[in-house]
Backbone as a chain_set.jsonl record, in Angstrom:
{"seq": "XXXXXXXXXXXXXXXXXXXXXXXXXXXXXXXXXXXXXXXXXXXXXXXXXXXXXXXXXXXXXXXXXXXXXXXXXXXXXXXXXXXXXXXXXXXXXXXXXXXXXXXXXXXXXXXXXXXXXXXXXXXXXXXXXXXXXXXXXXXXXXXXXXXXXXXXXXXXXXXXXXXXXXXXXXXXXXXXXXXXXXXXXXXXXXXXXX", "coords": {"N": [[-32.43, 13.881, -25.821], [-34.724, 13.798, -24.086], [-37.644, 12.107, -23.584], [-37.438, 10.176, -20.94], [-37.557, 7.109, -21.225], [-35.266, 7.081, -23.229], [-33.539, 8.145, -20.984], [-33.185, 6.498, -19.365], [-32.358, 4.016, -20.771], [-29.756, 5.402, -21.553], [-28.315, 5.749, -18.877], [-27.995, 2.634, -18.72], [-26.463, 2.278, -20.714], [-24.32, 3.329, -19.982], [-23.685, 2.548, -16.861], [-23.457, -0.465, -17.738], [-21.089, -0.002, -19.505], [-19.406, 0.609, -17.273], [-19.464, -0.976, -15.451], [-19.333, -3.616, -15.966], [-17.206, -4.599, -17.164], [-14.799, -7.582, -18.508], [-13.593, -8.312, -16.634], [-14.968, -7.474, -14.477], [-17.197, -9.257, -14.768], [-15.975, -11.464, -14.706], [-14.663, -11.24, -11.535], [-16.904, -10.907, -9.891], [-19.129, -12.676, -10.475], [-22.526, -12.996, -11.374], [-25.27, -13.456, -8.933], [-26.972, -16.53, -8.344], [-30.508, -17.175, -9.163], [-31.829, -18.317, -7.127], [-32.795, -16.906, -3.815], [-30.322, -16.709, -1.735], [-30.684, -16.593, 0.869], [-33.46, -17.882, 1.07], [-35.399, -16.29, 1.583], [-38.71, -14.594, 1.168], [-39.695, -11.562, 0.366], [-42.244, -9.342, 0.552], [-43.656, -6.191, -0.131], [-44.71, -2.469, -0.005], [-44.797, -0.326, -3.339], [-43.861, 1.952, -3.215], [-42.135, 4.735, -3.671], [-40.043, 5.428, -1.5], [-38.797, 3.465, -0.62], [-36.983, 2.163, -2.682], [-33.991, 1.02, -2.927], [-33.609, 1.412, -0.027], [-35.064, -0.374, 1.881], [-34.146, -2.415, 1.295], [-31.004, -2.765, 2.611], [-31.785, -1.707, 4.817], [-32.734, -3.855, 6.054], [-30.396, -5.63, 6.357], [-30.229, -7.143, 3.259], [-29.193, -7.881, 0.271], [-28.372, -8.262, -2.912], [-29.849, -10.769, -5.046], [-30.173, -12.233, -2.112], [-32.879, -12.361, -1.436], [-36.737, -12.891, -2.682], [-37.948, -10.522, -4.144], [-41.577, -8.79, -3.547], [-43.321, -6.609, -5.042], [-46.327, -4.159, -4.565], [-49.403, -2.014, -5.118], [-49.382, -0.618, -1.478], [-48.461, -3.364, -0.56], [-51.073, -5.431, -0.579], [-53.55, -7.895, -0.42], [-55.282, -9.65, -2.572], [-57.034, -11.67, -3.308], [-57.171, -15.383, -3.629], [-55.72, -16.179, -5.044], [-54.378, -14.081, -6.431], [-51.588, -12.162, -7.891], [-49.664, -11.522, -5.896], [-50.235, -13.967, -3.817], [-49.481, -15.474, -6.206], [-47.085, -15.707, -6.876], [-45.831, -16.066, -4.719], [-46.146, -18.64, -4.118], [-44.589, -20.408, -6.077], [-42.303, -18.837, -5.66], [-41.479, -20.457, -2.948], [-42.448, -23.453, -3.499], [-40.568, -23.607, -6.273], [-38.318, -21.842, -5.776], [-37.102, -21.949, -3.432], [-37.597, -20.537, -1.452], [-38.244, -19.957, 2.507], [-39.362, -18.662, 4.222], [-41.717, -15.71, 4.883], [-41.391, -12.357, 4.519], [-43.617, -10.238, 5.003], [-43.78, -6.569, 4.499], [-44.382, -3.473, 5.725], [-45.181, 0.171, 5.234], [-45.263, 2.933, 7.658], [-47.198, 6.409, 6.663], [-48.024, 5.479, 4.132], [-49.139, 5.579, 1.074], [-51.37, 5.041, -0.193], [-53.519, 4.993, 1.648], [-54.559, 7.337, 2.042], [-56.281, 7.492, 0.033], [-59.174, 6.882, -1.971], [-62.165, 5.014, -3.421], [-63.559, 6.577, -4.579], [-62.904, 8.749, -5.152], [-60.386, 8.106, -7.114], [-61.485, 6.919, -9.357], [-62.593, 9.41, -10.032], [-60.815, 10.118, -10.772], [-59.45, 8.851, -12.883], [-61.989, 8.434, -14.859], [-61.486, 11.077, -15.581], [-59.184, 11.595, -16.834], [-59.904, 9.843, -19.337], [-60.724, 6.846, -19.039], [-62.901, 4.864, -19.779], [-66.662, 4.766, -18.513], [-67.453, 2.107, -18.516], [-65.511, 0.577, -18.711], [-64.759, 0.924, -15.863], [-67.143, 0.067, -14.775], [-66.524, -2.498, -14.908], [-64.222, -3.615, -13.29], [-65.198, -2.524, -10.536], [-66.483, -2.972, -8.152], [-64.394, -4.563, -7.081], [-61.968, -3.115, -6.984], [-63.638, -0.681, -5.533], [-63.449, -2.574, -2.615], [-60.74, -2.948, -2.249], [-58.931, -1.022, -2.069], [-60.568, 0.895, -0.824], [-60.638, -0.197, 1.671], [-58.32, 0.209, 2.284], [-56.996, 1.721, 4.991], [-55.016, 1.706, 7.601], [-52.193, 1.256, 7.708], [-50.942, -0.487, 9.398], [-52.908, -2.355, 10.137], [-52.953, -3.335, 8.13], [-50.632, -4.755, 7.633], [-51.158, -6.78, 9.292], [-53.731, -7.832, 8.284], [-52.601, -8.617, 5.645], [-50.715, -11.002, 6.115], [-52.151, -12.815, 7.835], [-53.923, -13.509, 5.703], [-52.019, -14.942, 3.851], [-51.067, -16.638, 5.523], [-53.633, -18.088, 6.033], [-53.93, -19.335, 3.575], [-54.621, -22.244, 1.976], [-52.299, -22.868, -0.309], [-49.973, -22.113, 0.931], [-47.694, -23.831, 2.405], [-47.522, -24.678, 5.977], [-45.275, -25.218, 7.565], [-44.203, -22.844, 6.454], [-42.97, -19.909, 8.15], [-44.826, -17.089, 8.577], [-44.092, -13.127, 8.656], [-44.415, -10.175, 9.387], [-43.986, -6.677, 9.139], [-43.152, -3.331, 9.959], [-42.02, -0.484, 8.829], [-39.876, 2.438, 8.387], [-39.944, 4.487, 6.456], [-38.412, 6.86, 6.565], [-36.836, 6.871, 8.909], [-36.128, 3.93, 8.461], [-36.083, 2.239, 10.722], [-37.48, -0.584, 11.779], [-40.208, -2.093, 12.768], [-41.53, -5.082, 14.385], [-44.454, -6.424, 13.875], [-46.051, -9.102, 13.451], [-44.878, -12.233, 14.944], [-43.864, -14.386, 12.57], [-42.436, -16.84, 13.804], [-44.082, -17.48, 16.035], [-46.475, -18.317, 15.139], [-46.233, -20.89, 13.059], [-46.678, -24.577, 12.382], [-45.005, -27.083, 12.649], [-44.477, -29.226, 9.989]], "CA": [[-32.813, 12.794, -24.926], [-35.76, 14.049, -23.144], [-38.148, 11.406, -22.629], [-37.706, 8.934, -19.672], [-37.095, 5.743, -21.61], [-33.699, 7.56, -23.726], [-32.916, 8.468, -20.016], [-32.614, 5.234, -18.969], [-31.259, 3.638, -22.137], [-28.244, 5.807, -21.886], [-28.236, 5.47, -17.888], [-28.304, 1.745, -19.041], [-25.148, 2.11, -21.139], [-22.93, 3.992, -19.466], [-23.65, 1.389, -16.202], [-22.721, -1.494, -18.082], [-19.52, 0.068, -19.518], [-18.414, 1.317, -15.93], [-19.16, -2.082, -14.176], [-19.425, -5.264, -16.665], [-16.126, -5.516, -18.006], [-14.806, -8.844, -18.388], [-12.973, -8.364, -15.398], [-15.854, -7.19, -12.992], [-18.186, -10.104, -14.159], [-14.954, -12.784, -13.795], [-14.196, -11.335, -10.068], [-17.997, -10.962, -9.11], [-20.488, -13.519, -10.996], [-24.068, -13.165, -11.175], [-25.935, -14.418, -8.081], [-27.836, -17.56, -8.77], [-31.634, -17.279, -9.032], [-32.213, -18.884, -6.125], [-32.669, -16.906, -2.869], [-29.119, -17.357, -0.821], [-31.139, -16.681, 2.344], [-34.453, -18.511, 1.03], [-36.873, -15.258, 1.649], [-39.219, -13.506, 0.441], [-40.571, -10.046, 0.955], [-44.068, -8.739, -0.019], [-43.722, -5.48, 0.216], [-45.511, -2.006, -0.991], [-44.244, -0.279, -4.353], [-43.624, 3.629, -2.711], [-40.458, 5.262, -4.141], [-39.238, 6.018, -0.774], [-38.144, 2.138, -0.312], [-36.212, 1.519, -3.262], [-32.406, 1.436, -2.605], [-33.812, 1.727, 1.339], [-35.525, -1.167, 2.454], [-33.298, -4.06, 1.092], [-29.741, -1.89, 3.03], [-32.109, -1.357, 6.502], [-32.733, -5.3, 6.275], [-29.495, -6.662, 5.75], [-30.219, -7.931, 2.663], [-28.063, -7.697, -0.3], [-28.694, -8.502, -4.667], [-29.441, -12.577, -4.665], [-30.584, -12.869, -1.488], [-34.298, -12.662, -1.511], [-37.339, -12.512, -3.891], [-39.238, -8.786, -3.645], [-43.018, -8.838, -4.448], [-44.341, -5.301, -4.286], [-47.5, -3.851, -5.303], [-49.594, -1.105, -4.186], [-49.986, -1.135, -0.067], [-48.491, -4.398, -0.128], [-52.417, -5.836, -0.325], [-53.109, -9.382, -1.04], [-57.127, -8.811, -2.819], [-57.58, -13.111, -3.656], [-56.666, -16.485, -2.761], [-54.487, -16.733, -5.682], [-53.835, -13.156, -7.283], [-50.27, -12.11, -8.362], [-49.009, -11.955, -5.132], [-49.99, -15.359, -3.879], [-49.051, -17.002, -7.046], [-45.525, -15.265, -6.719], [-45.26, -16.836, -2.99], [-46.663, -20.131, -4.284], [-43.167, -19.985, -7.42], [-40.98, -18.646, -4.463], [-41.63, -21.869, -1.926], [-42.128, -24.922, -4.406], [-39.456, -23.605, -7.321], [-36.712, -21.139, -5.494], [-36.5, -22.552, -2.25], [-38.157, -19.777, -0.163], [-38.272, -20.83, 3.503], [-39.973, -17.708, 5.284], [-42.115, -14.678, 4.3], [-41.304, -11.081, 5.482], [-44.56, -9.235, 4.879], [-43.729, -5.27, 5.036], [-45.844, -2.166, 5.492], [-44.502, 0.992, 5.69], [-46.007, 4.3, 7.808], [-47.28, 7.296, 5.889], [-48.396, 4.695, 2.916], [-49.961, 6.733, -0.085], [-52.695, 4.006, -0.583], [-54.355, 5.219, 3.203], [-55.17, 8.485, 1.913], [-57.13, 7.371, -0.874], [-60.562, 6.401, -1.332], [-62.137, 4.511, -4.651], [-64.396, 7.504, -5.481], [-61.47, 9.607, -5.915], [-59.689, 7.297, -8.127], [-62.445, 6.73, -10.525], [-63.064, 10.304, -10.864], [-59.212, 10.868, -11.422], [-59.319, 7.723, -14.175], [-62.378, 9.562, -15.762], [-60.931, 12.358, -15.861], [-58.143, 10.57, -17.912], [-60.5, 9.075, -20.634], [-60.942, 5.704, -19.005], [-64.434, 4.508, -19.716], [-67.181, 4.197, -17.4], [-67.89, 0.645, -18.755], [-63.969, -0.349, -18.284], [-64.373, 1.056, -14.604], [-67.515, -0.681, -13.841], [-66.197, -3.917, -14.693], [-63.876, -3.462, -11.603], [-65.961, -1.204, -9.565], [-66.565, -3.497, -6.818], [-63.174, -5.479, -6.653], [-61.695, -1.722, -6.617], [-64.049, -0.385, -3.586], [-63.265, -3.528, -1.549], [-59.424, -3.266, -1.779], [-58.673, 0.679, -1.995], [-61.787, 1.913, 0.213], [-60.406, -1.041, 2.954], [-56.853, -0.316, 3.308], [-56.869, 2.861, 6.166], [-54.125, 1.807, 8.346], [-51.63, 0.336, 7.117], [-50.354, -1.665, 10.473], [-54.026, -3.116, 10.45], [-53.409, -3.926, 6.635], [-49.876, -5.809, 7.637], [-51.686, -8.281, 9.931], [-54.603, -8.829, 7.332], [-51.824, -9.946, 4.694], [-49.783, -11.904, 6.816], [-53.234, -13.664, 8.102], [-54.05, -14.2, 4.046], [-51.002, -15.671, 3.184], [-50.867, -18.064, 6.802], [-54.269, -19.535, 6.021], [-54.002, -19.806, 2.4], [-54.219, -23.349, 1.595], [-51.405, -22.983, -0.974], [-48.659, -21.903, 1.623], [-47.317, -24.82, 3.833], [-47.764, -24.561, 7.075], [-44.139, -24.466, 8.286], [-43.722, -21.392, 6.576], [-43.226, -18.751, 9.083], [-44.841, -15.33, 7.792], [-43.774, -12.69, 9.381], [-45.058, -8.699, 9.661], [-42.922, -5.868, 9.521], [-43.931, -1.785, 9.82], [-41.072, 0.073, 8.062], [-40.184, 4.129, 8.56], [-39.435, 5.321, 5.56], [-37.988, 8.51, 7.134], [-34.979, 6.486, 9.045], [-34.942, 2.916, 8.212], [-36.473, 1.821, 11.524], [-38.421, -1.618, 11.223], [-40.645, -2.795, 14.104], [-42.262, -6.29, 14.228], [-46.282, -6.562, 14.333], [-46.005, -10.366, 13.504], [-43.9, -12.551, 14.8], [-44.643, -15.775, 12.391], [-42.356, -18.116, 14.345], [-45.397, -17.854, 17.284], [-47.854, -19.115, 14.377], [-46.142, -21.796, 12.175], [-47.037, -25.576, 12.727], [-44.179, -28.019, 12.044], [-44.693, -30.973, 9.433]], "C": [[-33.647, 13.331, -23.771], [-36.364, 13.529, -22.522], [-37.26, 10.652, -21.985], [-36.451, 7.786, -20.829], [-35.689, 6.03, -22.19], [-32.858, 8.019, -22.3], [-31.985, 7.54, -19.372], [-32.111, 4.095, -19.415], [-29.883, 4.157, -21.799], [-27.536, 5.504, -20.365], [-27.637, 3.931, -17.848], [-26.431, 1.309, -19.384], [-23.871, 2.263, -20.48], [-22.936, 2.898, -17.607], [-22.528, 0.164, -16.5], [-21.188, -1.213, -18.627], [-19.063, 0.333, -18.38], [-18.458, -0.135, -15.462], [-19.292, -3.484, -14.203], [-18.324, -5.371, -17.251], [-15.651, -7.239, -18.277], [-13.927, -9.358, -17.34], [-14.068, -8.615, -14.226], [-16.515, -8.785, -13.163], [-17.006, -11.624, -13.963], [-15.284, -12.841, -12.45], [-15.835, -11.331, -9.364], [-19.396, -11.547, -10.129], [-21.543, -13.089, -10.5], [-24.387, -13.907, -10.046], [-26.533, -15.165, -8.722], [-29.184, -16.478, -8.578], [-32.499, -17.38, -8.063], [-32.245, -18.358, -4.842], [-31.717, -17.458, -1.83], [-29.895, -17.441, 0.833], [-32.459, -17.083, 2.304], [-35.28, -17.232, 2.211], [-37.189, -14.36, 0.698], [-39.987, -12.621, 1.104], [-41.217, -9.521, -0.3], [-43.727, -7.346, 0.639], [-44.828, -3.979, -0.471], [-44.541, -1.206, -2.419], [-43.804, 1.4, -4.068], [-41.793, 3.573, -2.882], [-39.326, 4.994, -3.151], [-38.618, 4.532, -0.243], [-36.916, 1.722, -1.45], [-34.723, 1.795, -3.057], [-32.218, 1.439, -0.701], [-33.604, 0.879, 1.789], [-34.806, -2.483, 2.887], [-32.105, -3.694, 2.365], [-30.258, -2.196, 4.855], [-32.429, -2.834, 6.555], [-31.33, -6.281, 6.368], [-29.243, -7.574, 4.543], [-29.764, -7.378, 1.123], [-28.515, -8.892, -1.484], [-28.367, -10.422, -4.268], [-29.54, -13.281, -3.487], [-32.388, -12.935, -1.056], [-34.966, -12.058, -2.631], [-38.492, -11.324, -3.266], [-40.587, -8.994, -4.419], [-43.419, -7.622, -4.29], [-45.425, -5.231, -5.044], [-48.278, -2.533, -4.094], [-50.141, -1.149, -2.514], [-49.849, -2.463, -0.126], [-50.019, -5.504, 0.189], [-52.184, -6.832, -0.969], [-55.17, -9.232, -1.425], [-57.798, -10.405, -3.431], [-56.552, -14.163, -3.593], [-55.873, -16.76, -3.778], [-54.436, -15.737, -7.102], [-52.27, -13.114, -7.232], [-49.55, -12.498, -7.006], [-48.734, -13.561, -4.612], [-49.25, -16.468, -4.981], [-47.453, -16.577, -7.209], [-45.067, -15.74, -5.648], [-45.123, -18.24, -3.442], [-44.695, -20.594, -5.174], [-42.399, -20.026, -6.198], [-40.925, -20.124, -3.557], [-41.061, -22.771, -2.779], [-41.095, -24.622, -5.427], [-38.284, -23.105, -6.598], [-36.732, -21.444, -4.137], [-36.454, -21.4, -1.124], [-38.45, -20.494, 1.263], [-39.314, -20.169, 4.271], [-39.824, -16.247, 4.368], [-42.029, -13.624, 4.967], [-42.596, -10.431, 4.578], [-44.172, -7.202, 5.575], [-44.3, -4.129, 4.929], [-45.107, -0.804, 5.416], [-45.441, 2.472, 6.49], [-46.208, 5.42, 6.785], [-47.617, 7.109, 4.238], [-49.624, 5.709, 2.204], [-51.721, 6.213, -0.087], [-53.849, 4.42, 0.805], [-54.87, 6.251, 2.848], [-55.859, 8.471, 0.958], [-58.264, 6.382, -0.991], [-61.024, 6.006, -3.161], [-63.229, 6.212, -5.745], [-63.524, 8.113, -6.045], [-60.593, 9.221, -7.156], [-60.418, 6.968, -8.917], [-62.562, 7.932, -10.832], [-61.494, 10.324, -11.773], [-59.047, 9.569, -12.792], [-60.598, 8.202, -15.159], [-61.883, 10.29, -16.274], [-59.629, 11.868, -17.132], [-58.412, 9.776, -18.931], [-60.814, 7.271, -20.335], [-62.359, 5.734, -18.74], [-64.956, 4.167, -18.483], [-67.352, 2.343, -17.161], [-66.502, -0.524, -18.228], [-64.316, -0.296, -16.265], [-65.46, -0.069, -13.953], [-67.428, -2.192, -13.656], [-65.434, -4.266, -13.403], [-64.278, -3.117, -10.476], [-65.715, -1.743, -7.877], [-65.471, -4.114, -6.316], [-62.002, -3.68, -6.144], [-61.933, -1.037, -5.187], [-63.655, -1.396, -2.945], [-61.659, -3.662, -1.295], [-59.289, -1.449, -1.674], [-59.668, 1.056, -0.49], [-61.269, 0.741, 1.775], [-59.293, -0.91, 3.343], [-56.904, 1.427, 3.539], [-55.799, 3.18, 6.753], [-53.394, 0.752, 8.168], [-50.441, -1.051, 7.687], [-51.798, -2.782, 10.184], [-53.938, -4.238, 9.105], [-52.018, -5.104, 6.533], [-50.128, -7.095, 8.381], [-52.285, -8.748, 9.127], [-53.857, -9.595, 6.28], [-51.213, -11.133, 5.182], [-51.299, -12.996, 6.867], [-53.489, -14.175, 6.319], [-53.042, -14.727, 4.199], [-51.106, -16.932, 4.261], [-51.889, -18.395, 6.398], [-54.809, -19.454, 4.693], [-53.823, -21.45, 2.439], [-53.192, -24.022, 0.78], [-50.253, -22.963, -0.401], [-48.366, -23.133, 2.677], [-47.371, -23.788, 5.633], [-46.182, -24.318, 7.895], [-43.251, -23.362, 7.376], [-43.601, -20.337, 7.414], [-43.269, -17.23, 7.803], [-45.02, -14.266, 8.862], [-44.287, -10.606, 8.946], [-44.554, -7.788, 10.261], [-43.386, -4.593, 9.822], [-42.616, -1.935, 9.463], [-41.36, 1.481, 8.116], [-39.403, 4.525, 7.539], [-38.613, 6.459, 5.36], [-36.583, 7.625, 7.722], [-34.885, 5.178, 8.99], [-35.562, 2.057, 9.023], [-37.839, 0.477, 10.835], [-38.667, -2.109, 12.778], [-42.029, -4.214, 13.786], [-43.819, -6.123, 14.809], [-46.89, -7.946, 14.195], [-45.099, -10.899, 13.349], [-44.543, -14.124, 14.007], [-43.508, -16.878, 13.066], [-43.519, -18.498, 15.563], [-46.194, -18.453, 16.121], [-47.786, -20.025, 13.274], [-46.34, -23.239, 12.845], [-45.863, -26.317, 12.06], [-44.786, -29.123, 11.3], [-44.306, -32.389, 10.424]], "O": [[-33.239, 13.285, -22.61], [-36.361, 13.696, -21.302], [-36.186, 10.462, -22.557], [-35.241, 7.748, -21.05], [-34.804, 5.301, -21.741], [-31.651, 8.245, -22.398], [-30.81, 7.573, -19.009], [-31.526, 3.263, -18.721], [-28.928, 3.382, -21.767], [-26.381, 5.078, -20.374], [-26.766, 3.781, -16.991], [-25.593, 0.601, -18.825], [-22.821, 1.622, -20.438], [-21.781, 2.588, -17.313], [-21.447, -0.132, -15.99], [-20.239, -1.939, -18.329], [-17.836, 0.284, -18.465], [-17.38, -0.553, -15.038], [-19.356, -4.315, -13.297], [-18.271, -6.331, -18.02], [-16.568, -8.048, -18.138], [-13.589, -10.53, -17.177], [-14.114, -9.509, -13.381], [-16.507, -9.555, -12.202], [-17.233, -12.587, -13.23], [-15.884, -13.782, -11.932], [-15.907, -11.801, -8.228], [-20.407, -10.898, -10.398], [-21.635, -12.788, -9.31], [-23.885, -15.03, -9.983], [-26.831, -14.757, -9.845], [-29.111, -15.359, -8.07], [-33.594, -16.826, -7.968], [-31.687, -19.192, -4.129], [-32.026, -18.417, -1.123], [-29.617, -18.249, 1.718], [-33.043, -16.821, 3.356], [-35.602, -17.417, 3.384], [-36.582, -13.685, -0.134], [-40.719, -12.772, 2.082], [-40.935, -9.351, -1.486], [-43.526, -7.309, 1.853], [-45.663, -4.271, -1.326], [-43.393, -1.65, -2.459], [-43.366, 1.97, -5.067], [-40.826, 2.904, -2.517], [-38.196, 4.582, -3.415], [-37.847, 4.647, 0.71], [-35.985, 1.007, -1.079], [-34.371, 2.975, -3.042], [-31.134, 1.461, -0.119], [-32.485, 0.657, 2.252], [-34.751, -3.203, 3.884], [-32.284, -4.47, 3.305], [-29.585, -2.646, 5.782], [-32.289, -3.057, 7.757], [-31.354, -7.51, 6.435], [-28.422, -8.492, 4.542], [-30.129, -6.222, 0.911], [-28.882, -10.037, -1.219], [-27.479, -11.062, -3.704], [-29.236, -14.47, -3.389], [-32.819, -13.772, -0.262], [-34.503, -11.202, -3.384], [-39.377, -11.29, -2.412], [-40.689, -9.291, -5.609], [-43.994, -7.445, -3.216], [-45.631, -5.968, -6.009], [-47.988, -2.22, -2.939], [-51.231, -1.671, -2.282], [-50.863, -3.093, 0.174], [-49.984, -6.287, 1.138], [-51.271, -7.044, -1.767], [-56.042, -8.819, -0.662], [-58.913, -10.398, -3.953], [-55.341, -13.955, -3.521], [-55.134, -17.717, -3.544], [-54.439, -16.105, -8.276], [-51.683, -13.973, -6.575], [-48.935, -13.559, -6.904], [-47.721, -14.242, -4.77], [-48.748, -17.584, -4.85], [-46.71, -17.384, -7.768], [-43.848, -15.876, -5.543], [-44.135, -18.928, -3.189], [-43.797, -21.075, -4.484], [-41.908, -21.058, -5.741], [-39.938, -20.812, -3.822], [-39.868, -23.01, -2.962], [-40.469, -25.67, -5.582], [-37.245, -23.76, -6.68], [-35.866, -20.704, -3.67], [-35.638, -21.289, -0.208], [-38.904, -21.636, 1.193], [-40.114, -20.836, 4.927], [-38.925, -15.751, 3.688], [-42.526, -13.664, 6.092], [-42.37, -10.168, 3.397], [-44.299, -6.773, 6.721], [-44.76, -3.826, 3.828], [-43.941, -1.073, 5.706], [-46.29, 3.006, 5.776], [-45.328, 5.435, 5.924], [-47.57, 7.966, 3.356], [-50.591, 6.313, 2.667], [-52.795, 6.81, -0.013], [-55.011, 4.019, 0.733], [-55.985, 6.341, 3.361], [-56.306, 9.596, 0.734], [-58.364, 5.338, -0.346], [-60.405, 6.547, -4.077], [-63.398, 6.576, -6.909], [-63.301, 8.102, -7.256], [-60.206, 10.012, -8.017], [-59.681, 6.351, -9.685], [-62.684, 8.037, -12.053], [-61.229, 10.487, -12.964], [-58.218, 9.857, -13.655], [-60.26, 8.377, -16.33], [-61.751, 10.285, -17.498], [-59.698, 12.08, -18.343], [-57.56, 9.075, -19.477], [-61.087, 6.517, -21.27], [-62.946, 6.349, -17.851], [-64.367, 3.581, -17.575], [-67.368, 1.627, -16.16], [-66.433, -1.647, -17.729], [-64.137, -1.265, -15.527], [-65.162, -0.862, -13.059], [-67.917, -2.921, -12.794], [-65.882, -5.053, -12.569], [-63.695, -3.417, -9.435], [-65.137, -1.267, -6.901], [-65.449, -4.279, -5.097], [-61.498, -3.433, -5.049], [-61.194, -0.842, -4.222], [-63.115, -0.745, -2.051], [-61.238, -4.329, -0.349], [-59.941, -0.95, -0.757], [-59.279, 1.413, 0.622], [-61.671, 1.084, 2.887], [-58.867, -1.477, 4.349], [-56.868, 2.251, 2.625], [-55.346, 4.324, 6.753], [-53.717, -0.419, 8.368], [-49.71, -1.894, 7.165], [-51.581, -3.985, 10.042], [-54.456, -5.344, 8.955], [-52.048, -6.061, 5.76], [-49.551, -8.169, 8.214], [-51.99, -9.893, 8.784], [-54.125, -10.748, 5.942], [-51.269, -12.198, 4.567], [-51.464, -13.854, 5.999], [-53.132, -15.29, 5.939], [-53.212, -15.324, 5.262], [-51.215, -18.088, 3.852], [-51.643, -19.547, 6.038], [-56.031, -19.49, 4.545], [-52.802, -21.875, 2.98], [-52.98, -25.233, 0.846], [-49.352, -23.627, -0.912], [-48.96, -23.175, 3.754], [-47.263, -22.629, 6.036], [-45.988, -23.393, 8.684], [-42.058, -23.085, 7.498], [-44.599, -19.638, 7.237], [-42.57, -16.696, 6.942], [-45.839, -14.359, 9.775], [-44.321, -10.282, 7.759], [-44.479, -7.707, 11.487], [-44.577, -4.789, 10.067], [-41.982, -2.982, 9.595], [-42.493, 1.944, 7.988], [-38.241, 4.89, 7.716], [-38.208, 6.924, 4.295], [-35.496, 7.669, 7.145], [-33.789, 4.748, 9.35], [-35.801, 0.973, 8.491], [-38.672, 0.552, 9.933], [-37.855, -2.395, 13.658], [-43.081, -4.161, 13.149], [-44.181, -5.774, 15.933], [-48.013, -8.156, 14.654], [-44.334, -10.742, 12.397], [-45.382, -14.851, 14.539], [-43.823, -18.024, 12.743], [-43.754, -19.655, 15.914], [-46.671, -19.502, 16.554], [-48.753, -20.186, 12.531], [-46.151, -23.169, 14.06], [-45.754, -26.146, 10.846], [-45.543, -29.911, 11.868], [-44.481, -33.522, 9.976]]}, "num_chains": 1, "name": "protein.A"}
């Protein structure tokens, strides 16, 4: 059991026998679906959050819906992310968006030239790359600083036409190192009541 996937197959097994009996899922049911605290967090997809982020928030399996992706970037008015906010609101009863960034973000130190050579270099065609080329440079080669890059999402998502207006979206930094979360938008200053 070398590769990966037999890793986490057997990881998989031995889980469910330690903590699904027909005892555990009697005394502790499945959360609903549904966001118990109606939020969602956009966040980015860096290792050093998983098991972290949810713990330094207070927030706990079943109570909000996680969107990550790389640098938390939002790159059109109704790519994955948005249409995962849009689902969260009108179907699961999202109320308010935590947008979070974190310092020391991988995505800041990289630049699109670099990443095309390194996807060359890896057998991906020039013809595949230049179909992206430009949607590529305009999200990679733009995100620097990644406080600057939690206002620009927050701002996308508030004047999306898809998001109601008394959504409050809100803009976090995150320190990966201890946990620490400091506010860079507060969205109750910028929601409009119905």
């Amino acid at each position: 059991m070398n590769n990966i996937l037999a890793q986490i197959l057997q990881a998989n097994k031995n889980f469910v026998a330690a903590n699904h009996s027909k005892n555990y899922v009697d005394l502790f049911p499945a959360p609903d679906k549904l966001p118990s605290r109606q939020l969602a967090i956009f966040t980015c997809m860096d290792t050093r959050l998983v098991e972290f982020l949810e713990p330094a928030m207070g927030i706990s399996r079943g109570q909000a819906k996680v969107i990550k992706n790389a640098g938390n970037s939002i790159t059109g008015p109704f790519e994955a992310t948005i249409r995962s906010l849009v689902i969260s609101i009108f179907e699961l009863g999202v109320k308010e968006i935590v947008v979070i960034g974190h310092l020391d973000c991988g995505l800041a130190a990289t630049d699109s030239q670099k990443l095309i050579k390194k996807m060359l270099d890896r057998g991906i065609s020039a013809d595949a790359i230049k179909m992206i080329q430009k949607e590529m440079e305009s999200w990679v080669d733009h995100f620097h600083h990644p406080l600057e890059n939690v206002e620009e999402a927050v701002f996308k998502i508030r004047s999306n036409p898809l998001i109601p207006q008394d959504v409050p979206v809100h803009g976090l930094m995150f320190n990966p190192t201890t946990g620490e979360l400091s506010v860079v938008v507060d969205g109750y200053c910028q929601t409009k009541p119905e």
